[in-house]
N, C-alpha and C positions, 0 to 999 in steps of 0.2 A: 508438556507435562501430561500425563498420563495418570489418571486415578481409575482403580476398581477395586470393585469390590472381592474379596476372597471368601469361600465361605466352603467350611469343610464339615462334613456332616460325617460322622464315627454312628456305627452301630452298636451296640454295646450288648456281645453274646456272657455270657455266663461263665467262665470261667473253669477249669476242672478243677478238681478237690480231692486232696488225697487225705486215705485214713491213715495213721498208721499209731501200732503201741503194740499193744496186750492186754488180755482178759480178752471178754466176751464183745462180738464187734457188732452193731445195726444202724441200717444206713434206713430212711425213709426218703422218696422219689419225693419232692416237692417243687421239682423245678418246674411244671407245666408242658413239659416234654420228655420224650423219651433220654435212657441216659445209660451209656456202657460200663460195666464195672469189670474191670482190668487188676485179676490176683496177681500183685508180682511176686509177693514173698507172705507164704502163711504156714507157720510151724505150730505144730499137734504137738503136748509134751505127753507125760504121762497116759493120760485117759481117752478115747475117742473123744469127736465133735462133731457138730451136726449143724449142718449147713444148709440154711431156708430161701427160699425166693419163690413167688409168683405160683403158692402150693408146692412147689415141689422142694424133698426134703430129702439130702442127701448126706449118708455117712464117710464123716473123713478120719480115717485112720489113724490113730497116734502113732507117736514115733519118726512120724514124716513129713517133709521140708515140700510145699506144693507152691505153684508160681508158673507166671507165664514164661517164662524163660529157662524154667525145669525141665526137659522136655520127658526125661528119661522117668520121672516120676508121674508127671502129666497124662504121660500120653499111656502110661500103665494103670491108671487108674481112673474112678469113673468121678471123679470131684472137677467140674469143668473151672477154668482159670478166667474163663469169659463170660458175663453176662450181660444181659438186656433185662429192663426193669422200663415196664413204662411209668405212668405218673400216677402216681400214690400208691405204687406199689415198694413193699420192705424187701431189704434182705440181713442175711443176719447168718454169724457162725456162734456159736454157743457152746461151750464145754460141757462133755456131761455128766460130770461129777465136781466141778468146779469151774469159775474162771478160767482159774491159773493155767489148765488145761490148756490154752491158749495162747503159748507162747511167744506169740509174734507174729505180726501182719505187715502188707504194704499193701494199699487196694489204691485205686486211682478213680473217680468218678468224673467222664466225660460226656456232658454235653451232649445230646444229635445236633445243634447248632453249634456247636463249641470246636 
């Protein structure tokens, strides 16, 4: 008969976090590490909007469907679908004339351990 001991030891990383809705969207870095923000689907209705991170502040065009997997809209314009956001830093799209402006998002927050 044979007895031991088994002993399994789990790391326990953090998980990724997706946004998703409408209106005006802000994420703050609170995880203690770095963390990639992955636009899969973000549509502009009516009005511009304005898209913040880490000081830089860039305007996204109404009328248009932006996402990592758009390439043909991506890759024409200067609204990047990828970011890096270290720790305690925001980002944020904001309508600007309204919410509503804001038709819809898919954003994905991963982890650098994740």
């Amino acid at each position: 008969l044979f007895i031991y001991k088994y002993k399994k030891v789990f790391q326990l990383d953090m998980a990724a976090q997706v946004l998703s809705g409408s209106g005006n969207v802000s994420y703050t870095n609170s995880t203690g590490q770095n963390v990639r923000l992955v636009i899969n689907y973000l549509k502009i209705d009516q009005a511009a909007a304005t898209m913040s991170f880490q000081g830089v502040t860039v305007s996204v065009t109404q009328g248009k469907v932006y996402g990592k997997f758009r390439d043909s809209v991506a890759a024409s314009s200067n609204v990047p679908v990828e970011i890096a956001l270290s720790n305690g830093q925001t980002f944020s799209i904001t309508g600007s004339t309204a919410s509503t402006n804001v038709e819809g998002y898919n954003i994905i927050i991963i982890p650098e351990a994740g």
